[in-house]
N, C-alpha and C positions, 0 to 999 in steps of 0.2 A: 499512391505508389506502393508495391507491394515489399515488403523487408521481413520473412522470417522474422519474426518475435522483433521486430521494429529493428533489426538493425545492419539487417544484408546491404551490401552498395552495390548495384547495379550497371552496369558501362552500358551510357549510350553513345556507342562509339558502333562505325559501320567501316566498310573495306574499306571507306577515302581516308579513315582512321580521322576525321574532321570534329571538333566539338563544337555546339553550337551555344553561345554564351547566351544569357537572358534579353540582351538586347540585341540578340538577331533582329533586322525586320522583315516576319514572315511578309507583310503588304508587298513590301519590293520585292521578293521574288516571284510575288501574285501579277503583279505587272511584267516582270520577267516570262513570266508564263505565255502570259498572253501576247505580246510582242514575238517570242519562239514559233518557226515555224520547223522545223527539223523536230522526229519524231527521237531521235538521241538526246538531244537538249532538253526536250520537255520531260521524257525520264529523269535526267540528272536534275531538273529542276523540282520537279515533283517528290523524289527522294530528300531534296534539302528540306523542302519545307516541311515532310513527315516528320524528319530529324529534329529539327527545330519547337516544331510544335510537341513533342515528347521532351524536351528538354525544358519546355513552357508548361509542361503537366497536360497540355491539351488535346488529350488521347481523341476523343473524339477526327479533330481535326487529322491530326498524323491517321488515323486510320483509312479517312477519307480520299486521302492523295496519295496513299501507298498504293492501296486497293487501283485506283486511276494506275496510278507506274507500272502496277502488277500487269495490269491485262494491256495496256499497249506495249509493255515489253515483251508480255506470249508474244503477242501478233505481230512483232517483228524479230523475235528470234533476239533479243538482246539481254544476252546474259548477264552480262554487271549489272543491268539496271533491275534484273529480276532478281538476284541474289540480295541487292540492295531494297528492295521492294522485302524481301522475307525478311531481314533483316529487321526490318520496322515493327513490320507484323507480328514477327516473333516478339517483340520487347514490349509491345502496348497489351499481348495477350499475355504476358509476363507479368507487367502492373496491373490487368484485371484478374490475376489470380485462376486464368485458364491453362495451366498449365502444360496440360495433354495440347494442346493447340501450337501454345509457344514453341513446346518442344518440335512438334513438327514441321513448323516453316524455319528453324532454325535448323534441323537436320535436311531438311530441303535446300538451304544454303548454303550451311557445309558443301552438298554435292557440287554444286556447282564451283564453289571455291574451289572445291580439289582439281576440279575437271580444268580449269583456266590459272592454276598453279600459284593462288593469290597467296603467299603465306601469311601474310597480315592478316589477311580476314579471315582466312585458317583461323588462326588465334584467338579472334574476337569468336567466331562462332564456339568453339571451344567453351571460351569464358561463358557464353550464355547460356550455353547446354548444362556447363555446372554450377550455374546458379539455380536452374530449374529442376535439377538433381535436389539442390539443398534445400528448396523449399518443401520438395517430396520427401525429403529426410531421408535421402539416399547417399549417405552422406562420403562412403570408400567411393561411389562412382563418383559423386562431386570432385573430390579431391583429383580421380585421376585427369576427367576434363580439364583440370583448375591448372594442374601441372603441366599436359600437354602443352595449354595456352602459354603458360611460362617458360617452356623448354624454348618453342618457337619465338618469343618476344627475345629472349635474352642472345638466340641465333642471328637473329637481328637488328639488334643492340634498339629495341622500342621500349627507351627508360618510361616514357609515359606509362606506358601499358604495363610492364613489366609492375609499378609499384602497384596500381589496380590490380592484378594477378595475388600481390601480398596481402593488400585487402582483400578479396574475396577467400583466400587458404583462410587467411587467418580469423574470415567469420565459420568455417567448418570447422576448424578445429577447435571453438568455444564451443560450438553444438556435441563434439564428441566429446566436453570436457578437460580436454587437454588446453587449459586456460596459458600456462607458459608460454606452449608452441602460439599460439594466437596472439599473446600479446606480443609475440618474437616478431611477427608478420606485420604487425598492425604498426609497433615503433617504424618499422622497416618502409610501408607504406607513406608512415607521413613521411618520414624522413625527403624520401624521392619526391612527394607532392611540393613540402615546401624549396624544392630547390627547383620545381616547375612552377612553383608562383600561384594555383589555381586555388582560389580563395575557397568558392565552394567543397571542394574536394577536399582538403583541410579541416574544414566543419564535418565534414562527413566521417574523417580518421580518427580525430578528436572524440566524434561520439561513439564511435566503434570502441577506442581506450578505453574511453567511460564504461562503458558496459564491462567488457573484462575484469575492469576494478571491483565492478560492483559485485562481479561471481567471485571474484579471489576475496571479496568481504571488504576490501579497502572502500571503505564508501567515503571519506572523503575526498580520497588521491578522484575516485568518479565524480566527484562532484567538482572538484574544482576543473578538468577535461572537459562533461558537459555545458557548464558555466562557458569556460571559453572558448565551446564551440556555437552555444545561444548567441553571444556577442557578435563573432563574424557572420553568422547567420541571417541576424537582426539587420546587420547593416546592409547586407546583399540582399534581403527579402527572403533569402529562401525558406521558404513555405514549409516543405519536408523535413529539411535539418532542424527548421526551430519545435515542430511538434515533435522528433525523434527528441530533442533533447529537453522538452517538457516531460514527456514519460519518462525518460530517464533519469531527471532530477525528484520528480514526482517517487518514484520506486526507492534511488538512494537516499532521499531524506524518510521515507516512511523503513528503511532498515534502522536509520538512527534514532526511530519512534520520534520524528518532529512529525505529527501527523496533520499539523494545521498547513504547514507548509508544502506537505507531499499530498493534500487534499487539493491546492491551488493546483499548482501544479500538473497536477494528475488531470482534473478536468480543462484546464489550459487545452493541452493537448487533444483532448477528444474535442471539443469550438476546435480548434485547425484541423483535424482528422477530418469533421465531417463536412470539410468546409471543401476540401480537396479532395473527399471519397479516400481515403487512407483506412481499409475495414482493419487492420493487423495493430494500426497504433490506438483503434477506436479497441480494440479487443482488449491488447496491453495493460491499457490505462484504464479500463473498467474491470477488469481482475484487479488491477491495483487500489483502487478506489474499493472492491469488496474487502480487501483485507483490511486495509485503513478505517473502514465504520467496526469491521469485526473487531478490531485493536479498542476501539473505541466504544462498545459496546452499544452501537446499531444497527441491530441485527437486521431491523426492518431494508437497511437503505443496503447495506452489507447481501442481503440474498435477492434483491432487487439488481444489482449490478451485476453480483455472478452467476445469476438466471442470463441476461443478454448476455454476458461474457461467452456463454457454453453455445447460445443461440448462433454467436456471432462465426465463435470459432467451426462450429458444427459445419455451418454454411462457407467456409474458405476450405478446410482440408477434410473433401468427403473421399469416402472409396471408390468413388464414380470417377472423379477424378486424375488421384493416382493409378485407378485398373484402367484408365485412358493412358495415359501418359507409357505406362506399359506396354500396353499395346501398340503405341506409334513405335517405340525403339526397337519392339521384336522386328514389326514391317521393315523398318530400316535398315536392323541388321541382315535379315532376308531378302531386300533386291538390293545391298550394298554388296550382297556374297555373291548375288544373283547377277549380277551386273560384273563383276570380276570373274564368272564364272564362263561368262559367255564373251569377254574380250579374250581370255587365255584360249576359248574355241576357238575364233574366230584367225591366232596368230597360229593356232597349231594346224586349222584349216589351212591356211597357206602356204606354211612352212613344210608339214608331212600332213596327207591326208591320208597316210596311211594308218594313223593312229587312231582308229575308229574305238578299238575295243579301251581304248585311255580316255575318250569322251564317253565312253558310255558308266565309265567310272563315277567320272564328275557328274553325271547326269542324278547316277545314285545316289551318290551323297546330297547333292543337291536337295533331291526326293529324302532322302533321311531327316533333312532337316528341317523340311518343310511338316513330315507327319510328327516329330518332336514337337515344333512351333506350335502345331493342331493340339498335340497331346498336352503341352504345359498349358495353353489357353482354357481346354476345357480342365484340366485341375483348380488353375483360379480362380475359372469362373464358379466350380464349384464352390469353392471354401469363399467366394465371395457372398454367394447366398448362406451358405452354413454363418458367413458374420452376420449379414444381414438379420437371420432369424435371431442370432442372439443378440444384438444391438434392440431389438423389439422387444426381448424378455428384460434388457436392463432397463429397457425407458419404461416398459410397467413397472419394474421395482422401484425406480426412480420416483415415478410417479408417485407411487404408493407410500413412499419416504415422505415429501414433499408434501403429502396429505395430512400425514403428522405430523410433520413440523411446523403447519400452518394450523393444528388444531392446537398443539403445545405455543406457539405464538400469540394466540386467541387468548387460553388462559392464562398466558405472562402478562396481558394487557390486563386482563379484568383483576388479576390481581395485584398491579403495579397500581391500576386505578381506586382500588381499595383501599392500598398503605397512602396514597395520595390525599385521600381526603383527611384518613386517619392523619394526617401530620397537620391539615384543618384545625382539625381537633386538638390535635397538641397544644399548637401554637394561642388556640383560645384560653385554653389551662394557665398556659404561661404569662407569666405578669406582661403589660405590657409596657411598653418604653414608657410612656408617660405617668405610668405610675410609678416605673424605678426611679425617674428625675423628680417626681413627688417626695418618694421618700428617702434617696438618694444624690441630691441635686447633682453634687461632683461624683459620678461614677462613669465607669461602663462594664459591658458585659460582652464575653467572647464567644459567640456561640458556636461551634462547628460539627452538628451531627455526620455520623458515617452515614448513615442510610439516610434514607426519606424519612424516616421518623426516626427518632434516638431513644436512649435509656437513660442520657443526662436529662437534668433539669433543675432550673432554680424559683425561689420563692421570694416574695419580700413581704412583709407587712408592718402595723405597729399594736403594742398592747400596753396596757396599763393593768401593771399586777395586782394582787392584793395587798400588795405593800405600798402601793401609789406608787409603783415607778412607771415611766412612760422608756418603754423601748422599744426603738427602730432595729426592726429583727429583719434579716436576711439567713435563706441559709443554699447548698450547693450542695446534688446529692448524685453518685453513681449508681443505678442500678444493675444488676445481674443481666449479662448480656448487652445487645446493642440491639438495631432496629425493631423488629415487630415486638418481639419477647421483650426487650428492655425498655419499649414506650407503654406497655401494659402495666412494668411495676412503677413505673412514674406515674402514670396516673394514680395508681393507689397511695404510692409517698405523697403526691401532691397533697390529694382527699387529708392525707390526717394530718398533713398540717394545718390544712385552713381547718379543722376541729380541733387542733391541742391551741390554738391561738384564741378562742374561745372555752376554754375547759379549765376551771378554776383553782385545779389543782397542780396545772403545770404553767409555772415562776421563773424558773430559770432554764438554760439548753438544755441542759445534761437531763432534766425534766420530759422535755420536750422530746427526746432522745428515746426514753423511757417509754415516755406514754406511744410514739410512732412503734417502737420493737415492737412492744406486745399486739398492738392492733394488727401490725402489717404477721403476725405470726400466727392469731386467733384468723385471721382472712383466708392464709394459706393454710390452716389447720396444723402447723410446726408440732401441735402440743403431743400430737400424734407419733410414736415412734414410726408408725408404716406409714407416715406419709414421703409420697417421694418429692416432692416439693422444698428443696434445698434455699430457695433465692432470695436474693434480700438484697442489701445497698450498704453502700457507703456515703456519710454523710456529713457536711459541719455543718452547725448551727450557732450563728452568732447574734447578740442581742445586745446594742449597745445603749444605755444610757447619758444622755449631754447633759444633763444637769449634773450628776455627781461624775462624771466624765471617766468613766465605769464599760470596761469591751466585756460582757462575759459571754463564753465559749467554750461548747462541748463538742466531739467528734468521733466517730465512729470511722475508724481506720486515718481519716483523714486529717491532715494539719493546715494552720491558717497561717500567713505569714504579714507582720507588719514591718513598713521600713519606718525609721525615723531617723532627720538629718541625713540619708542615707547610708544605714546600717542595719539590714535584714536580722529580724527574730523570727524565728520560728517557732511555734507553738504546738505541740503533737497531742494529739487525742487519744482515743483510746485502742488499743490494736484489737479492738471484736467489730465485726458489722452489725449492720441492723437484721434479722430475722437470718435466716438460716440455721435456727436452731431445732430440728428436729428431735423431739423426743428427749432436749435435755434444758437442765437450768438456765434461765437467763439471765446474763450480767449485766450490771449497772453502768451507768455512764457518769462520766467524771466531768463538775461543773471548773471553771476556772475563770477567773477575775482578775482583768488585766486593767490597769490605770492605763490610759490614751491621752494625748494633748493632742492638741488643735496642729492639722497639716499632716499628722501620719496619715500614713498608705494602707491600707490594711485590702489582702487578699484571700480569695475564697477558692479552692482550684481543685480541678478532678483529676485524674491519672492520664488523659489523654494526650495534655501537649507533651510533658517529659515522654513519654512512651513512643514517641513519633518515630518511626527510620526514617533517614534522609543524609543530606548530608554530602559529600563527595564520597563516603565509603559508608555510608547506606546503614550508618549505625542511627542508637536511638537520641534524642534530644537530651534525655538526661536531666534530673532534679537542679543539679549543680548548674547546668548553663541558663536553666529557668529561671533561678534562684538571680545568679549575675545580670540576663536580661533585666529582670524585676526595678534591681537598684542601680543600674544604669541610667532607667531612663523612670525615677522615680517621680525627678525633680520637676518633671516633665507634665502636662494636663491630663487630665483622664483621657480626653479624647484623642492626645496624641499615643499616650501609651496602647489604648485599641489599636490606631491605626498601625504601630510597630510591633505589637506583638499579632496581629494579622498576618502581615506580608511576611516575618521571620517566620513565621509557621510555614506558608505556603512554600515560600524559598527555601527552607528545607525539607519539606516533602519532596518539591517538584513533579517528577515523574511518577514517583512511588505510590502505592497506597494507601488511603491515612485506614490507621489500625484500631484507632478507637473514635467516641464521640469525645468531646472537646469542651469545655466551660468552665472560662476563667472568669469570675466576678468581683473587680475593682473599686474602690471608693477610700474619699480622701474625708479624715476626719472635721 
């Protein structure tokens, strides 16, 4: 069914002004048929069943038995059943999106309504005429049609029609923007419906609301409209209202950025579009499905849908079309003139024939208007070729866009596929689980890179001094940057720790701290005033002793924090990093020796989680609510505090960004 941008409402209504509900049965009028022998009767029976079967979605059929009504109504001269025969014609070329066609057997039965004084189907014709206006996006003529039909409904108090008349104004005037005046129409509309009972119709008011909501921004006043017009829909079957109100819930939930949800949705509706040949909601909902991967950053699936989007639309509203449709109404209004031109002859004929030189007037103007009609045709058929030529110069530019974007798509792959493996690599680097549970039993570790590869990274090992102490070392380092640049200087911090854990001069952190600076500085050349190489890290380094039950801990920029009984200490390092020291002296790092009993908590943390925005007002997570997380839920097993310091992370990100890498490292003494 064809609806402007999915949400025009169409009457199929004809001069008997008759609806034909879903449970017509066309079969019994087929038996009806054949039983008729009177050439009047099998017209009016041949028009219900076109009616019916358009009301069934069954264009085919309705076309079938118009066409039949059509030509035995020529051949016997019978006007209502021809008028009612265009009628049909007009509305099935209407849902195929033929516009120039529609309009024309619709302005073919206008004539004939005029001529036999129907003013009922006066109306209806009217209405139809400015439906086919609006799809052309002609939209001051729409409206004047739109009104017409209303001035005549309300002359004859046809409440039905009249609220149809509010619905079709009040989808023009959303197209022009003027969303109030639209929504004015559309309450108005259901209003009249629900006091006529017609279920479908309802559904159809319902989702028209929804849509003006969604342009005036209220998406969820749209969403709860379409919702409750999915429901009556569901329960009637209708086919058409339920995919109108899939794309429409599809669109409103992807403004509210739910985009798993306006992803359902959105394809929902195109399975029913293609199911009923609906090209406008198939078009809708795959624009809306390109924006939702673009939201989502899938570019591939994102330029894959608004390639057919453009394909789709290209193929429903071309200039062949509209310079049709054009053309049928100049003809009309030229034997409409033509036709009054020669009846006002024909009475002045009888009346004086003396008035020759007063027809030869009207003969002129007549002629006026016909070499006008001649001279605007060939202006727009010019400027129709002048679009034409440039619509050829865009699609080569286009083209030639879409060449590069498809070569820049090519190297976003090879080099996505690049950092991909590199995070291979990473993760080899990195300890792995069973060795943190080796020398860690009661731990965990939080890991949550921003990129595909990070600049976080942590270590574990154990050593035996030269003083015979046996220490389970761990330590937790930030590097300069994030993704590519900051998993480059993680690899190097990693490198020297697995060397200062073997190097017999370094004993204690602060040690350890020591001997990483200077290497990670001689690497980058630091010693160098011209070097431009600023980067470096932040780092703790812990190394606990359980025999003399002995935490000692050094830190570069960063602090460690231990609970016990449930009472957060915090330990602070030292405020210089590691490397970054271009061209100047390098500072020492400070060892500390902390006494530990059996059951503290002792943490290891990078700036990532406190730094987070989130939140209901989109601030940052903060040291302080870190800190209370921590001793909350101290009492609690390692593996549970992973799992709650997980989900609190992601629940206050939600929507947002995360802004840095992430690595919190736990264990219970």
């Amino acid at each position: 069914m064809k609806k402007n941008y999915l949400y025009i409402f169409i009457l199929i209504q004809f001069c008997s002004g008759v609806f034909y509900s879903q449970t017509q049965e066309i079969d019994s009028l087929k038996i009806l048929l054949n039983l008729s022998s009177n050439d009047t009767n099998k017209i009016k029976i041949l028009n219900k069943i076109g009616a019916a079967a358009i009301y069934n979605d069954s264009y085919d059929t309705a076309r079938k038995y118009a066409l039949i009504s059509k030509s035995i109504s020529e051949k016997i001269s019978f006007k209502t059943g021809l008028s009612r025969a265009y009628d049909i014609l007009g509305n099935i070329n209407y849902f195929d999106g033929n516009y120039s066609e529609s309009l024309e057997y619709n302005l073919k039965s206008l004539k004939i309504k005029e001529d036999l004084k129907d003013k009922k189907g006066i109306a209806n014709s009217y209405n139809n005429i400015g439906n086919v206006y609006y799809q052309l996006k002609e939209y001051s003529k729409a409206i004047k049609n739109h009104k017409q039909a209303l001035s005549i409904r309300e002359k004859i108090k046809d409440s039905v029609n009249i609220g149809f008349s509010f619905n079709n104004l009040g989808n023009v005037y959303r197209e022009q923007k003027n969303f109030n005046e639209s929504l004015k129409y559309h309450l108005e509309a259901l209003k009249i419906k629900k006091s006529n009972g017609n279920i479908k119709e309802i559904a159809y008011s319902l989702n028209n609301i929804g849509v003006v909501y969604i342009d005036l921004g209220n998406f969820n006043e749209a969403i709860k409209f379409h919702s409750e017009a999915l429901n009556i829909s569901q329960k009637i079957n209708s086919l058409e209202n339920i995919e109108i109100s899939y794309a429409n819930l599809g669109k409103a939930y992807f403004n509210l950025k739910k985009y798993e949800i306006a992803e359902d949705y959105s394809k929902r509706a195109i399975d029913l579009a293609e199911t009923i040949e609906d090209k406008e909601t198939i078009l809708d909902a795959k624009m809306c499905l390109s924006l939702i991967y673009e939201q989502t950053k899938d570019y591939k699936k994102s330029l894959k849908y608004y390639h057919e989007a453009i394909e789709l639309r290209d193929s429903i509203f071309n200039n062949e079309n509209i310079q049709n449709a054009v053309q049928t109404q100049l003809q009309f209004d030229f034997e409409k003139k033509e036709m009054i031109a020669k009846k006002e002859q024909e009475e002045k004929d009888i009346e004086i024939r003396a008035e020759s030189k007063k027809q030869k007037w009207i003969l002129f103007l007549v002629s006026c208007i016909l070499i006008l009609a001649i001279i605007f045709a060939i202006i727009t058929y010019r400027g129709y070729l002048q679009k034409q030529k440039a619509n050829k110069l865009i699609l080569l530019q286009k083209q030639e866009v879409e060449k590069q974007r498809n070569k820049t798509e090519e190297k976003n792959k090879d080099i996505t596929s690049s950092i991909t493996y590199a995070k291979r690599i990473q993760q080899a680097i990195l300890p792995s689980s069973e060795i943190i549970k080796e020398k860690f039993p009661d731990s965990f570790i939080l890991y949550k890179p921003k990129d595909i590869v990070a600049g976080d990274f942590y270590w574990v090992s154990d050593a035996v001094t030269k003083h015979q102490e046996s220490f389970m070392m761990v330590a937790v380092a930030d590097c300069t940057g994030h993704g590519v640049p900051g998993a480059l200087m993680s690899v190097i911090g990693n490198n020297f720790l697995r060397i200062c854990e073997r190097e017999p001069t370094v004993n204690r952190p602060s040690e350890a701290l020591d001997f990483i600076n200077v290497g990670i500085s001689k690497t980058l050349r630091q010693e160098y005033s011209k070097s431009t190489i600023q980067d470096g890290m932040d780092m703790v380094f812990v190394a606990i002793d359980y025999s003399a039950m002995l935490l000692h801990f050094a830190g570069a920029k960063n602090s460690i924090y231990i609970i016990r009984d449930g009472l957060l200490t915090e330990y602070k390092g030292d405020k210089h990093p590691i490397g970054a020291y271009v061209g100047e002296e390098m500072k020492k790092f400070t060892n500390h020796s902390i006494s530990v009993k059996k059951n503290d908590c002792v943490y290891l943390f990078t700036d990532g989680y406190a730094d987070q925005f989130g939140g209901a007002e989109g601030k940052k997570f903060m040291y302080s609510r870190f800190k209370k997380l921590l001793t909350e839920n101290s009492h609690l097993s390692m593996e549970e505090q992973h799992h709650i310091l997980s989900n609190t992370f992601d629940n206050w990100k939600a929507d947002n960004e995360q802004v840095d890498d992430v690595c919190v490292f736990g264990f219970r003494v």
